[in-house]
C-alpha positions, 0 to 999 in steps of 0.5 A: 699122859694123853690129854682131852685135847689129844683124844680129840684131835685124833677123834676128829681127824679120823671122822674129817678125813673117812668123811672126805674119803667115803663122800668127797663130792658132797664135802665139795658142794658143802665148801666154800670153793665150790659151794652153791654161791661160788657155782650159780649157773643155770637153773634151780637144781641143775649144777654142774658135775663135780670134775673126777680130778676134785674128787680125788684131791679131797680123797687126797686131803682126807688121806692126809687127815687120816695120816695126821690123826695117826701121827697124833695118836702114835706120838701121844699114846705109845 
């Protein structure tokens, strides 16, 4: 019998890992590694590109969130 916890671990996993796959460079300027006070350079409002090569690693992290969730949902409702 699944739990509140289980239904919520996948629930979330799911929305946290499409969130870094469909919007990673925004998830990278809401962190604490690249957010606004890790990156002040300059004047107001012009950062610094977000690299392609961060991009992908939090599509990557997101990728793995999404294979968490499945393996939580896999083992809890089959």
């Amino acid at each position: 019998m699944s739990g509140l916890r289980e239904l919520l671990a996948v629930v979330l996993g799911v929305l946290f890992g499409l969130a870094l796959i469909v919007a990673p460079r925004t998830a990278l300027q809401l962190s604490v590694f690249v957010g606004p006070h890790r990156r002040r350079r300059g004047e107001y409002g012009s950062d610094q590109a977000i690299p392609d090569r961060w991009a992908w690693v939090v599509r990557a992290v997101g990728v793995a969130c999404l294979a968490v969730a499945a393996l939580i949902a896999y083992q809890t409702y089959a």
